[in-house]
C-alpha positions in Angstrom: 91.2 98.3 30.8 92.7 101.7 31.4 91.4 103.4 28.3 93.1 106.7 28.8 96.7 105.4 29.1 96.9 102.8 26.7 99.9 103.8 24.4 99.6 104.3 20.8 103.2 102.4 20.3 101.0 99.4 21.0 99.0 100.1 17.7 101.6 100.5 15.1 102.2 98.0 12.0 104.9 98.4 9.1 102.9 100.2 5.9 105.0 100.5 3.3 104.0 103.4 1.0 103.3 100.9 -2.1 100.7 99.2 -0.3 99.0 102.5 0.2 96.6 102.6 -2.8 97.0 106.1 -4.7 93.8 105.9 -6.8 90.5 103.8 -6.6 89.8 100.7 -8.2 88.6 101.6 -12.2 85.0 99.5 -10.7 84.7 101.0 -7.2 83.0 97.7 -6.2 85.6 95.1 -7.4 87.8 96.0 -4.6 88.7 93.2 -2.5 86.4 92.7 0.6 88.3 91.0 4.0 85.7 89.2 5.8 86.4 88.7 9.7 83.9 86.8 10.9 84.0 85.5 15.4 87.4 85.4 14.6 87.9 83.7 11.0 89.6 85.7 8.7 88.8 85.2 4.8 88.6 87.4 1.4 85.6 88.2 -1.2 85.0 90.8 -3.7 83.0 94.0 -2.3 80.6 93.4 -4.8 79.1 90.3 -2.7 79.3 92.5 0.5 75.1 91.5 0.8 75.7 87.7 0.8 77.1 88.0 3.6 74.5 90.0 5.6 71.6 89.0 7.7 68.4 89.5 5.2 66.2 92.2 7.6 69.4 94.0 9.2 69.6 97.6 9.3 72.2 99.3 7.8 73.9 102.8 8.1 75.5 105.2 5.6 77.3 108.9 6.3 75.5 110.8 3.6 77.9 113.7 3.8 79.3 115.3 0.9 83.2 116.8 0.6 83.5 119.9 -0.5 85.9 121.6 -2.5 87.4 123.5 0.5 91.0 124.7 -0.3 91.0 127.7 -2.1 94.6 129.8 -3.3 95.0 133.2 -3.8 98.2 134.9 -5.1 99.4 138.1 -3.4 100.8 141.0 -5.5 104.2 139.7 -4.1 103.8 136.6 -5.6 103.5 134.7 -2.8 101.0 131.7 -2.8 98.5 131.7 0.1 96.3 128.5 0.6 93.1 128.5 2.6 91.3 125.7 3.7 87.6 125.7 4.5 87.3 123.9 8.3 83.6 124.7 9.2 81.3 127.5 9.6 81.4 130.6 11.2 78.8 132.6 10.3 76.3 131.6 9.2 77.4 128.4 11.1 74.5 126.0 10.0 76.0 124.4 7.2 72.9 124.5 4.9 72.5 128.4 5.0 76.4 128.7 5.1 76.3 127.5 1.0 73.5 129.6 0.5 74.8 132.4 1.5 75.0 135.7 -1.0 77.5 138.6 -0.8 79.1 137.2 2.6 80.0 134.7 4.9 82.7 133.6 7.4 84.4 130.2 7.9 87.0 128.8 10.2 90.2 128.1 8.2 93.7 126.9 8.1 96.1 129.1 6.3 99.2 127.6 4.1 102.1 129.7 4.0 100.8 131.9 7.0 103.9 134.5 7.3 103.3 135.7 4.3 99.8 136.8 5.2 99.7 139.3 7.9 97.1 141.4 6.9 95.0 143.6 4.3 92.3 141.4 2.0 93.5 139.2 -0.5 91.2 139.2 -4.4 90.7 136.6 -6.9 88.3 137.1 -9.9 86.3 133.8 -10.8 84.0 133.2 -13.5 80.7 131.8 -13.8 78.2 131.9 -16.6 80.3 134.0 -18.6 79.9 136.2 -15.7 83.2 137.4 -14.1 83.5 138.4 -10.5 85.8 139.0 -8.1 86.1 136.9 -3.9 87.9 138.9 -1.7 89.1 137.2 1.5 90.4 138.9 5.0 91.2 137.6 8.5 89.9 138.6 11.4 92.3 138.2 14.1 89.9 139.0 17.0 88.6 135.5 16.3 91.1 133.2 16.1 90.8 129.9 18.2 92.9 127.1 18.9 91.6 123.5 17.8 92.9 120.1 17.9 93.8 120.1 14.0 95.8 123.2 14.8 95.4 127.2 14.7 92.0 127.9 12.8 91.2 131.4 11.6 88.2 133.8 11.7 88.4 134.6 7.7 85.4 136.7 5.8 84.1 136.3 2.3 83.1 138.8 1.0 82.0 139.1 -3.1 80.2 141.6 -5.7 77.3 139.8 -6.5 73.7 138.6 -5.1 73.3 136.3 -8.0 75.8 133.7 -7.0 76.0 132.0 -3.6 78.6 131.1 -2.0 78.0 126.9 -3.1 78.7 128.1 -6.6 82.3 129.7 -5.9 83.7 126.9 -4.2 82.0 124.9 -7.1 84.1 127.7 -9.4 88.0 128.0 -7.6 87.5 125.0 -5.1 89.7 122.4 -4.8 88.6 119.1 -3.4 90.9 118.1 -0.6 92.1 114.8 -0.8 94.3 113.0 1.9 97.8 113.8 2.6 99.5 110.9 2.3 98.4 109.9 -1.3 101.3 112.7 -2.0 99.7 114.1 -5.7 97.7 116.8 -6.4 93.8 116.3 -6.9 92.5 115.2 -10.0 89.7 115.8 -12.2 88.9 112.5 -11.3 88.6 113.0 -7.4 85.6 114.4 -8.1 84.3 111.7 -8.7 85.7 109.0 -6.8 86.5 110.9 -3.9 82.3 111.0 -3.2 80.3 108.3 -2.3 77.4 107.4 -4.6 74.7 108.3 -2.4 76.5 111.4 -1.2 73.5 114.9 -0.4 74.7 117.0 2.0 77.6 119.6 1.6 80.0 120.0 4.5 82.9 117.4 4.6 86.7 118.2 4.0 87.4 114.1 4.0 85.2 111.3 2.4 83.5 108.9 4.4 86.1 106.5 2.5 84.5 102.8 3.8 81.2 104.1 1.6 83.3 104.7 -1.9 82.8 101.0 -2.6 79.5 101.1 -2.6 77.6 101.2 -5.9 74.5 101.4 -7.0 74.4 97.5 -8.0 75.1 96.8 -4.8 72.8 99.0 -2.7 70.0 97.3 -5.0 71.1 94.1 -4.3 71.2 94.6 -0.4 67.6 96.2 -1.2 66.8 93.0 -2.6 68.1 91.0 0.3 65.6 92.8 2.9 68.6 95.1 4.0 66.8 98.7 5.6 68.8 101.4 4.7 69.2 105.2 6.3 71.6 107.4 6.6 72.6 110.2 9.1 75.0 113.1 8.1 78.6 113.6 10.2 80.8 116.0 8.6 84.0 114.9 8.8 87.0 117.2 9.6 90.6 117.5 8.7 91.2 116.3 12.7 90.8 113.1 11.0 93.9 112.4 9.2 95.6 114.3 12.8 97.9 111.3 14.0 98.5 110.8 17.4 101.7 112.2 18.5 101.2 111.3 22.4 102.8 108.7 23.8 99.3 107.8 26.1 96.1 108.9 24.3 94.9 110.4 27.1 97.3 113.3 25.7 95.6 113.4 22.4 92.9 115.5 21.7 89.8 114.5 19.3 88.1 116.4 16.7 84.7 118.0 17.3 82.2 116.9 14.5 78.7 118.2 13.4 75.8 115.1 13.5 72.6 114.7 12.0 70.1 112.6 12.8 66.3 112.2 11.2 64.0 111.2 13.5 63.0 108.8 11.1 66.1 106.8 11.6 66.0 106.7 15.0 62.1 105.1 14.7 64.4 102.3 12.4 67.1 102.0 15.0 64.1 101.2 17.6 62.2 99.3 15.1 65.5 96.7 14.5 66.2 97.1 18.7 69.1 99.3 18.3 71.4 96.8 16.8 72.5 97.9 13.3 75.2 97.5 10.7 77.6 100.7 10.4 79.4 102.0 7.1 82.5 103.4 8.1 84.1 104.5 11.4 82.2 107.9 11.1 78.7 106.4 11.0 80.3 104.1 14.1 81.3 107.5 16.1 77.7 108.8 15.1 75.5 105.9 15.8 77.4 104.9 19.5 77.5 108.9 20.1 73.5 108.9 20.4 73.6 106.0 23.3 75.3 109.2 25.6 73.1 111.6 24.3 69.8 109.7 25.4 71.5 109.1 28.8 71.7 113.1 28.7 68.1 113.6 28.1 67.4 110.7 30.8 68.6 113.1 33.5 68.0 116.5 31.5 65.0 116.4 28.9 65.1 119.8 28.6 69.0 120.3 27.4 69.8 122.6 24.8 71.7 120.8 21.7 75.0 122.3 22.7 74.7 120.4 25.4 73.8 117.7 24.3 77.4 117.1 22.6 79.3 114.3 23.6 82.7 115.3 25.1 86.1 112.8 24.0 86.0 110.7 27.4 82.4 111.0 28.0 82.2 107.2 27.8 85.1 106.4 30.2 84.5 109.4 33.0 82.4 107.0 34.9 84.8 104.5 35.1 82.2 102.1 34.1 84.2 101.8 30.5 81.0 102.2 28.8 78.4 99.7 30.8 75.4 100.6 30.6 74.6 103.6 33.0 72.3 103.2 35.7 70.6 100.7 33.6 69.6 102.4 30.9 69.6 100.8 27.5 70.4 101.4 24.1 66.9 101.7 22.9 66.1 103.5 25.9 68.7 106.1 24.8 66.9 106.4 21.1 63.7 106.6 22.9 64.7 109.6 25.1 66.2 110.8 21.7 62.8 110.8 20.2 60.9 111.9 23.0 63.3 114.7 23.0 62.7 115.6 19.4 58.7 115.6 19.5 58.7 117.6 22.7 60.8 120.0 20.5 59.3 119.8 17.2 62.4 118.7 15.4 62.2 116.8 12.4 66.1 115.9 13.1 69.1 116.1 16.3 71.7 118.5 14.9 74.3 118.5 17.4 78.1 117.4 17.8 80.4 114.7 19.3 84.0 114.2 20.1 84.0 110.7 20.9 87.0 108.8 21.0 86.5 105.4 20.4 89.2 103.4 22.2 89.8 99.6 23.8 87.9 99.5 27.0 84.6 101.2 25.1 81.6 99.1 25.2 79.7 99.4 21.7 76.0 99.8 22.6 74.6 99.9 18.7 76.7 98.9 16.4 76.6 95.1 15.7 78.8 94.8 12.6 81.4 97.2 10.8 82.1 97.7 6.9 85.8 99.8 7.1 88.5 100.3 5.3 92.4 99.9 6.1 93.3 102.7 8.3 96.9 104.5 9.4 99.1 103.2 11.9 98.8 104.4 15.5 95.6 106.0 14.8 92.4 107.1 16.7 90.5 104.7 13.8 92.7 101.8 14.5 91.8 102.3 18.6 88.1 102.4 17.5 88.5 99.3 15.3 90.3 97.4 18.1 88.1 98.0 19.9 85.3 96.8 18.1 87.1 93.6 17.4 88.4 93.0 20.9 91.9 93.9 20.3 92.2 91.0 17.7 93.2 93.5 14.9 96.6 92.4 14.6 94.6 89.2 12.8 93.0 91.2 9.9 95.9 93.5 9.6 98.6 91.0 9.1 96.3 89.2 6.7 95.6 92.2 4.7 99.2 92.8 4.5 100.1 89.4 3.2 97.0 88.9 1.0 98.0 91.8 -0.7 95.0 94.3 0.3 95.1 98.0 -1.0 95.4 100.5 2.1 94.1 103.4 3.0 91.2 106.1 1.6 91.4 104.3 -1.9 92.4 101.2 -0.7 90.2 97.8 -0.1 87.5 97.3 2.3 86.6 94.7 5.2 83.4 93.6 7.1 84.2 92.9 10.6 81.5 90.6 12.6 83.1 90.2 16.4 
């Protein structure tokens, strides 16, 4: 298959707005569960997600965490300006980034730009009792052009050496949830719109197949000999970007930040590279590391930069994703691992733009837990592709079976 000129008309479905669910489920895991299994299509409650697993399997969760990254600020015109936190720009590891005291910079989108041309913009905030005041300015020497759009160099800067800047976004934050629920964020998202087993700080969208998960039901797939790790992808606001080409090669993907412990890799090998992902992010992780180890095949010394996996990385070789030069998955993770002891690195922090389309080859990922996703989007190539193009099948069964769609919506497990 061509990858690169398959047309995203080809990937569209009718989704009327009711069927989009608004809000979660009062139980997060009494959502309804579509199972696709070779072909068969059925229904069960997420809450018996386990019985259907192989006891011993590995499985994979995003333990990102979103933060609350739109901020407002009111001019002394009146004027309402909206900033929204993309990712870091200095410090830009995202661990020292929340730390910070005093100062920091961050790559942003601005809402209601022409009415912010320049000079610093001031809100006080409050915390402890304790008031101080967030002053914000752009720096226009900076500004870059990304997929999600015009992002901007902006400083924060603040009075105090007591509070970091974690705490302020915990303080005037707003947690960002998807567009197209069409509401403003509730006390509630806080909540719901984080997974259970959510740690690390860096996300402007939820991992949303992993919000069904509770802690009932991680026990019982502990109990059913299901290994469990995690890895961390921070997912970006290029996420909920449609594509607007008529051929994807036209459309360009989001750049995300990846973790990876060693320690999960050593359970990838252990279970032969063939593991169970939750969500389409731990999917874009987990088959991003395959191109990675066929970098350090060739190039064990590479820095991590380049170690990032480019958007048609997969497809350049026009091998659609075979395996190259015979390398194999857990040859990949090996060279991965190699690559981390050579280095002394506990973890791979790097980044991928993978876009996972029909013609890709998955390498790791054996089964799929996933949620309902937009028409003609780059999650719909990546689970078409996973289920051989057969996803008119679970969609038009979900549509008629009365599924929830969408970030709050219902979930599926899909077995090809």
């Amino acid at each position: 298959m061509d990858t690169k000129h398959i047309k995203i008309s080809d990937y569209n479905y009718p989704l009327p707005d009711e069927r989009i669910a608004k809000f979660p489920l009062a139980q997060r895991d009494h959502s309804k569960l579509l199972l696709y299994k070779h072909g068969v299509v059925s229904e069960d409650v997420f809450n018996h997600l386990p019985d259907h697993l192989p006891a011993g399997a590995l499985m994979v969760f995003n333990n990102t965490k979103v933060i609350q990254a739109r901020m407002h600020f009111r001019k002394e015109t009146g004027a309402l300006i909206e900033i929204f936190l993309m990712e870091p720009a200095f410090p830009v590891d995202y661990e020292q980034i929340f730390q910070t005291r005093r100062h920091c910079a961050w790559r942003c989108m601005i809402g209601n730009l022409k009415k912010w041309k320049e000079g610093s913009l001031h809100r006080e905030f409050d915390i402890n009792g304790h008031k101080f005041v967030l002053s914000v300015s752009r720096d226009n020497s900076q500004n870059t052009e990304v997929a999600t759009g015009t992002n901007f160099w902006i400083n924060f800067d603040w009075d105090s050496d007591e509070v970091s800047f974690a705490e302020i976004l915990d303080s005037i934050g707003e947690l960002p949830i998807p567009p197209y629920l069409n509401r403003e964020t509730q006390e509630s998202d806080k909540t719901t719109y984080q997974t259970v087993y959510s740690k690390i700080k860096g996300s402007v969208a939820a991992p949303t197949a992993g919000l069904h998960f509770t802690n009932d039901v991680l026990e019982a797939l502990d109990d059913k000999g299901i290994h469990r790790e995690e890895l961390t992808l921070h997912v970006g606001a290029g996420t909920f970007k449609p594509v607007k080409t008529e051929q994807i090669c036209a459309h360009e993907m989001h750049s995300e930040y990846i973790v990876v412990k060693r320690t999960t890799l050593q359970a990838l090998l252990q279970h032969d590279c063939k593991t169970i992902a939750v969500g389409t992010t731990s999917v874009r992780t987990l088959e991003s590391l395959y191109y990675i180890g066929v970098k350090l095949q060739y190039n064990p010394n590479a820095t991590e930069d380049e170690l990032h996996v480019n958007q048609w990385e997969p497809y350049d070789d026009n091998r659609n994703g075979k395996i190259v030069d015979g390398i194999s998955p857990c040859q990949a993770i090996q060279n991965i691992l190699t690559y981390l002891e050579t280095n002394h690195l506990e973890a791979l922090h790097t980044s991928t733009q993978i876009i996972i389309a029909p013609g890709f080859e998955y390498k790791i990922v054996k089964m799929l837990v996933t949620n309902f996703h937009q028409p003609q989007s780059t999650l719909l190539l990546l689970v078409s592709a996973f289920v051989h193009g057969n996803w008119h099948k679970i969609y038009d069964y979900a549509l008629s079976h009365d599924f929830r769609f969408l970030s709050y919506g219902d979930s599926s497990l899909l077995i090809p």
